[in-house]
ZAMARGU-4260 file (C-alpha; in steps of 0.2 Angstrom, whole numbers, plus 5000, padded with zeros to 4 digits):
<rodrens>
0) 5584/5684/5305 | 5593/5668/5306 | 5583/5657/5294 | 5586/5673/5281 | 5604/5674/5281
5) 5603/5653/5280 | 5594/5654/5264 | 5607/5670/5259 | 5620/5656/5261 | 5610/5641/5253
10) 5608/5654/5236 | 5625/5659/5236 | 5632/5641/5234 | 5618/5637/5222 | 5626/5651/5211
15) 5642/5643/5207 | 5650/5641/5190 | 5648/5625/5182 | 5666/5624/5176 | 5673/5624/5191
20) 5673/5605/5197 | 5664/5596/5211 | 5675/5586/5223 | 5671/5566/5225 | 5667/5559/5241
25) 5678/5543/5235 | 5694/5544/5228 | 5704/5532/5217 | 5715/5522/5224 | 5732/5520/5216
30) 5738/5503/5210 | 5748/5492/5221 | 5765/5486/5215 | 5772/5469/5226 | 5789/5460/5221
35) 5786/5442/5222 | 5791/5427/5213 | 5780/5417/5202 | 5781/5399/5197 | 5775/5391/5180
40) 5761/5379/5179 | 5767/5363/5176 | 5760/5345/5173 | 5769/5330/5183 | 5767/5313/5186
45) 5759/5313/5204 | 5756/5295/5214 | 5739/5288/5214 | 5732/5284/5232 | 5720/5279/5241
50) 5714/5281/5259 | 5710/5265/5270 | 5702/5269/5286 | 5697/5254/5300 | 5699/5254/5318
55) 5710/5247/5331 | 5709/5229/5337 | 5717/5218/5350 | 5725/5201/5342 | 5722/5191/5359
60) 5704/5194/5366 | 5692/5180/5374 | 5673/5184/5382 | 5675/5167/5397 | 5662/5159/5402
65) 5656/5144/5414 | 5655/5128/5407 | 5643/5121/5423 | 5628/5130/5432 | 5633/5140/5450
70) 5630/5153/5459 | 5644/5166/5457 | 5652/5166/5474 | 5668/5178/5472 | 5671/5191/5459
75) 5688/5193/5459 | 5692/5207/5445 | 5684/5222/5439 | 5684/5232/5425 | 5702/5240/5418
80) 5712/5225/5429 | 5728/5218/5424 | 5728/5201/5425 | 5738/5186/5421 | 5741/5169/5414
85) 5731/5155/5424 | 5726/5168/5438 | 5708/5166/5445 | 5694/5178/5440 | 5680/5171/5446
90) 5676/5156/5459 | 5657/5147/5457 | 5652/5140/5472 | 5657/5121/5470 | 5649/5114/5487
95) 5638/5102/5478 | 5653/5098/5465 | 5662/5095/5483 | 5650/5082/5487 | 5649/5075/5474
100) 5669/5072/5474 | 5669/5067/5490 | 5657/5053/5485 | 5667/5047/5470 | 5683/5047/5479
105) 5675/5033/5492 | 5669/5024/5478 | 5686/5023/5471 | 5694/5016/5488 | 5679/5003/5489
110) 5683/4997/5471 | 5702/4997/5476 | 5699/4987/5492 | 5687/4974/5483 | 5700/4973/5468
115) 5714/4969/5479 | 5706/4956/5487 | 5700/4946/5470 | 5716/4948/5468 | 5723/4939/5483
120) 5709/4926/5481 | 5714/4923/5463 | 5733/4921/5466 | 5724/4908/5477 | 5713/4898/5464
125) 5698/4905/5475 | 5689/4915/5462 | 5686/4914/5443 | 5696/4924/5430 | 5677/4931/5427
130) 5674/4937/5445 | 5694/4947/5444 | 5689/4954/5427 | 5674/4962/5433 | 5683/4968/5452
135) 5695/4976/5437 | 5681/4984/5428 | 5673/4990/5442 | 5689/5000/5447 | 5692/5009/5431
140) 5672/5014/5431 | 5674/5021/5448 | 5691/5030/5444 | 5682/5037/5429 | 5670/5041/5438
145) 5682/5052/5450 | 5691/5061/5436 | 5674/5065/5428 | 5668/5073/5443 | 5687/5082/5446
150) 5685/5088/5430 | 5668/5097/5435 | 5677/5103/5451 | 5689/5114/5441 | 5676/5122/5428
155) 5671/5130/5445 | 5685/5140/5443 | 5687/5153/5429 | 5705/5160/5424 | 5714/5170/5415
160) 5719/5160/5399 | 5733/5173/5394 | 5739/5190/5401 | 5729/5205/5398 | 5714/5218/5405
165) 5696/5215/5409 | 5691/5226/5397 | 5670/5220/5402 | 5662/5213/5416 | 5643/5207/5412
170) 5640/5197/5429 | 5640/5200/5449 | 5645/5190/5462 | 5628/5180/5470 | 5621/5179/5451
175) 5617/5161/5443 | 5629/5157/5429 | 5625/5147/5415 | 5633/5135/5403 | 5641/5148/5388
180) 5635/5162/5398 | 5647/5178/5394 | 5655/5183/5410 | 5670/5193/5407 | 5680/5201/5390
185) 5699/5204/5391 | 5714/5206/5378 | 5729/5209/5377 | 5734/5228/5374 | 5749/5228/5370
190) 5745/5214/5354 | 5734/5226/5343 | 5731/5228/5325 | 5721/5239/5312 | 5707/5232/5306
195) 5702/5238/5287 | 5691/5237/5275 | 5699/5237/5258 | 5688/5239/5239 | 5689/5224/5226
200) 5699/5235/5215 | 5713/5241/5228 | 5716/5225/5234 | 5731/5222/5221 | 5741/5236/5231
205) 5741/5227/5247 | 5751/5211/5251 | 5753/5202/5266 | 5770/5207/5273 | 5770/5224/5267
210) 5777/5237/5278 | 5763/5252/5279 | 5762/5269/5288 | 5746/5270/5300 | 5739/5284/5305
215) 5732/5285/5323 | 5721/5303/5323 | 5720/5302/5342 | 5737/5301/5344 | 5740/5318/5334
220) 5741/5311/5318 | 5754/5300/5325 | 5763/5288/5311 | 5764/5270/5315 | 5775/5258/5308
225) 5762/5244/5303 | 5765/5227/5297 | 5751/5218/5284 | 5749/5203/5295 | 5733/5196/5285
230) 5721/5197/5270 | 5704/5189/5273 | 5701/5179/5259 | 5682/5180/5259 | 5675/5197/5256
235) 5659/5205/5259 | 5647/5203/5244 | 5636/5217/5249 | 5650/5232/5250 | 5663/5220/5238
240) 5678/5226/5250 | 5689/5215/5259 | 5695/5217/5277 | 5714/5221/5280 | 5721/5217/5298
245) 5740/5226/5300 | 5749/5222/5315 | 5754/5239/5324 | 5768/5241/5337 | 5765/5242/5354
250) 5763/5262/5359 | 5757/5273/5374 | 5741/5280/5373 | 5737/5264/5359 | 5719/5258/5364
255) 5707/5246/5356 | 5692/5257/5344 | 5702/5272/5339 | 5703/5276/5321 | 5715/5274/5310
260) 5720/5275/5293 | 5734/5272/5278 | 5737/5273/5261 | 5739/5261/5247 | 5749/5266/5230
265) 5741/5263/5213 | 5755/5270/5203 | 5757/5288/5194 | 5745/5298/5184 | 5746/5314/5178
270) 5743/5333/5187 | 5747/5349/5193 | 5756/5352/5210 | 5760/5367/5217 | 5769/5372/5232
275) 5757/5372/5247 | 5763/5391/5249 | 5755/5396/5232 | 5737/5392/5239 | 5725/5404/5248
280) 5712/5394/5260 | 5698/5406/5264 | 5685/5396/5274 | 5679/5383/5262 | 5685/5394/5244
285) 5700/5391/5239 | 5712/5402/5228 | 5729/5405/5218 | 5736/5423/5210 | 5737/5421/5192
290) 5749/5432/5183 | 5745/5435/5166 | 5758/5445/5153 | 5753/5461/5156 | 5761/5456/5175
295) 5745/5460/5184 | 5737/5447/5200 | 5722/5441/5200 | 5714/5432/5211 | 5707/5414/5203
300) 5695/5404/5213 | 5701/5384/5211 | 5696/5366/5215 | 5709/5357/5225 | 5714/5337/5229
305) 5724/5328/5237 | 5742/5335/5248 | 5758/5328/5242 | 5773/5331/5251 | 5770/5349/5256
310) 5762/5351/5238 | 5742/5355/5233 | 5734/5345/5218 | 5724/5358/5209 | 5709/5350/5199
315) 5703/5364/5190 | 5706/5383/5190 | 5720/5383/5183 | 5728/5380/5165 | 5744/5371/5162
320) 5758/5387/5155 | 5749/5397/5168 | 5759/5407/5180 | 5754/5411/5200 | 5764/5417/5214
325) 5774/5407/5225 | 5770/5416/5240 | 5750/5418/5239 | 5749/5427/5255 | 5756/5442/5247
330) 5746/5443/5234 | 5736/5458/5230 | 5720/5457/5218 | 5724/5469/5203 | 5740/5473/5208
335) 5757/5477/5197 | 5767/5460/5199 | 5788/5466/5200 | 5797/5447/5196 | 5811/5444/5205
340) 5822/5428/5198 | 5826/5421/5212 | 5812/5413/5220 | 5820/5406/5236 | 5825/5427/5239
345) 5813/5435/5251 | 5799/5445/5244 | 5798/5462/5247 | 5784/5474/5246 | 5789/5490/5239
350) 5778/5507/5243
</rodrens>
């Protein structure tokens, strides 16, 4: 009974007029209408830069070393120490160098002794002007003698040869230090500079003297007042750039390594710059809404440069006479454009 009154009611709708009209499943959407202000495509004079990028130096840094053989006996500093002028960082032990003072400094008094009495014996016509000349000359060998040896006494001894950090220790106390022998690396951070490396043909823009603005990305994109303190003049005949060293202030947070940047102007070219508010980022795509005479959007893919003072360089997309909205993130692909004229007034979409 019940599979015949479903085909009764399969037949009936079958049986239907063919005037009468089927219904869609979708329906049209009406077109939208959005007030918005447009701008007009327009070619200016734009400045010409380029990116320098290099990294942060110290002016002051040294890697000490010994300039005798000994074992290390103290090891006063370790990495991340502040340290001062003429402060001690490292003591060799100097028992043999000890001795071997201790030695020079007899012979000094025995050469003194035996010079004062030639002395005495020549006042009294006792010796030759030969034997007091040679009691001299033994005297000034054996003071050389001691000062050489002094000298070996303090190269025991390794100090700070300006204030700054440890910023590497490559030895431990109890090992053998040689002569040039890299024992610790310090410099000064609060003397650094941006070291970078500048093309053949940019060199012109850059001057020594020249007040630039560095950037420091690990400091938030943080603006330093940088001074061009020197200009290589030999430059790398591989890459043909030349390296750029630009003094930087001294700032917290400021270590040696990070990366930093600045620009260099090359004068003016011609472009087209709109506001940065006119320009819809989708992932890696990036579009504009043209609007044509018949006042409809539509949406238009272009290739983007370089950002000037809250402004986007369009490279392509685009033609110059052209107008886009001002306010992209209102625009509606297709859509009715209603002009306002005034472009500072505050859109409004209207239903």
């Amino acid at each position: 009974m019940t599979r015949w009154l479903i085909a009764a009611m399969l037949l009936t709708a079958g049986c239907g007029s063919k005037d009468e009209p089927v219904m869609s499943a979708v329906s049209a959407t009406p077109q939208s209408t959005i007030q918005a202000s447009v701008i007009e495509i327009r070619s200016v004079l734009a400045p010409v830069r380029v990116e320098v990028t290099g990294q942060v130096t110290p002016i002051f840094q040294a890697v000490l070393s010994s300039r005798i053989q000994g074992t290390i006996d103290q090891l006063l500093v370790r990495e991340g120490a502040m340290v001062v002028k003429g402060q001690t960082l490292i003591q060799l032990d100097s028992r043999d160098v000890e001795a071997d003072m201790a030695r020079a400094s007899a012979d000094v008094e025995n050469a003194k002794a035996q010079l004062d009495r030639m002395e005495t014996l020549y006042g009294q016509d006792a010796v030759s002007k030969q034997e007091m000349e040679n009691a001299t000359r033994a005297y000034k060998i054996a003071e050389a003698g001691r000062k050489a040896v002094l000298a070996q006494l303090s190269y025991t001894v390794v100090k700070a040869p300006f204030d700054g950090v440890i910023t590497e220790k490559m030895v431990e106390a109890g090992e053998l230090a040689s002569p040039g022998q890299p024992l610790l690396r310090m410099e000064n951070p609060r003397q650094l500079r941006l070291e970078a490396t500048v093309a053949e043909g940019d060199l012109r823009s850059v001057s020594r003297g020249d007040k630039i603005s560095v950037f420091i990305d690990a400091l938030e994109g943080r603006t330093l007042a940088g001074v061009v303190a020197q200009i290589l003049p030999a430059g790398d005949p591989q890459t043909h750039t030349f390296t750029v060293k630009a003094d930087l202030p001294p700032v917290p947070g400021l270590k040696t390594g990070m990366f930093g940047r600045f620009q260099l102007d090359k004068g003016t070219s011609k472009t087209i710059l709109v506001p940065e508010t006119a320009v819809v980022e989708r992932g890696e795509l990036t579009s504009v809404f043209a609007v044509g005479s018949d006042r409809i959007a539509r949406l238009r893919w272009v290739k983007t440069g370089r950002r000037l003072d809250k402004q986007v360089e369009i490279l392509s997309g685009v033609n110059v006479g052209e107008s886009v909205l001002l306010d992209a993130a209102r625009g509606i692909d297709g859509a009715t454009v209603k002009i306002v004229e005034t472009a500072a007034k505050p859109a409004t979409k209207t239903p």
